[in-house]
Legacy VTK file of the C-alpha trace (Angstrom):
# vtk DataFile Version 3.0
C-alpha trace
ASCII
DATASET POLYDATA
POINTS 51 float
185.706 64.132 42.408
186.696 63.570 45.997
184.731 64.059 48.775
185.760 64.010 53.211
184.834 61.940 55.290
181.914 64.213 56.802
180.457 64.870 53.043
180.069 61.456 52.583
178.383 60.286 55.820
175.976 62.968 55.057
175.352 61.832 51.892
174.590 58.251 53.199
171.753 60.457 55.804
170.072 61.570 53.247
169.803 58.297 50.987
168.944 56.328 54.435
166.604 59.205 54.909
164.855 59.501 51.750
164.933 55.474 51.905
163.108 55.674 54.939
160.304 58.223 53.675
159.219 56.110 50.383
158.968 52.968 52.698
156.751 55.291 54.956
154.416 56.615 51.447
153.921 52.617 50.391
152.687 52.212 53.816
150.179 55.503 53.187
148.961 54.012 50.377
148.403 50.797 51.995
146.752 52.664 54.728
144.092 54.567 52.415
143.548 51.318 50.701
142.354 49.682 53.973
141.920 51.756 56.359
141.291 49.234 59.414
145.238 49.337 59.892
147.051 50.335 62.747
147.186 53.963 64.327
150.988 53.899 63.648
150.112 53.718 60.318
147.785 56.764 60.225
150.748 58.505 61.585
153.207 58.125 59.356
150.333 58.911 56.549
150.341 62.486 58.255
154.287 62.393 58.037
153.969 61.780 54.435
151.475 64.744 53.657
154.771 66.985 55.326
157.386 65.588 52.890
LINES 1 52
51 0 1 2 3 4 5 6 7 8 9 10 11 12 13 14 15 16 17 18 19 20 21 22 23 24 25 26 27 28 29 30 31 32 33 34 35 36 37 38 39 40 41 42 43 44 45 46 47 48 49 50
């Protein structure tokens, strides 16, 4: 199967992407195990509630 140039930079968006949004839930559940952290963190635990 081939696939462009543009398919495939897409492809690698969405893997960096969905990379990006499970490091994001491990830092949710970090954050409702203590919840002294950070606001930052609070606010990517309301980003993860979205996904």
């Amino acid at each position: 199967m081939r696939i462009n140039r543009g398919e495939y930079e897409q492809i690698g968006k969405d893997a960096n992407k969905l990379r990006r949004m499970r490091t994001n839930w491990k830092r949710c559940e970090q954050n409702v195990e203590n919840a002294n952290k950070s606001e930052k963190m609070r606010t990517n635990c309301g980003e993860c509630e979205q996904i």
